[in-house]
N, C-alpha and C positions, 0 to 999 in steps of 0.2 A: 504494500500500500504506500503510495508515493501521494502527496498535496496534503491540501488542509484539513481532510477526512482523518489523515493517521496525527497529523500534528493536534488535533481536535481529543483526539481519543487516546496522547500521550500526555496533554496536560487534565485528561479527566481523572486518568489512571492515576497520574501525582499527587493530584486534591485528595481522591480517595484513598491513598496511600497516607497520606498526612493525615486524615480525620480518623481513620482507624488508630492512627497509631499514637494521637493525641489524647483518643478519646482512653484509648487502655492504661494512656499513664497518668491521666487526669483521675482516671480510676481507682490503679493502683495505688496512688497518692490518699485521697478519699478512704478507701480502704484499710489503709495502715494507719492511719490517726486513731488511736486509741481514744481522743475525747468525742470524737462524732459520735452523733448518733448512729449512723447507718453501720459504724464501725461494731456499733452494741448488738444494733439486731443481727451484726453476723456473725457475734455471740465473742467477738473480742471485749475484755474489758479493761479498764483502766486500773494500772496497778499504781498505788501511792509508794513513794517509797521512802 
């Protein structure tokens, strides 16, 4: 595939590439906070020390 067709469908591919992989670290971030809540209902909790 040669023209704007493939150059269209390489920078979709990029976008999608970055929102996946922003969205799993914005996640994983989220995720490991011990004070969120969401952190709670995934049954992590907050240790005092």
């Amino acid at each position: 595939m040669d023209g704007p067709l493939s150059a269209i469908a390489l920078v979709t591919a990029g976008v999608i590439y970055r929102l996946v992989n922003y969205t799993l670290v914005v996640g994983a971030v989220i995720g490991s906070n011990p004070i969120s809540s969401r952190a709670r209902r995934w049954g992590r909790r907050r240790i005092d020390c």
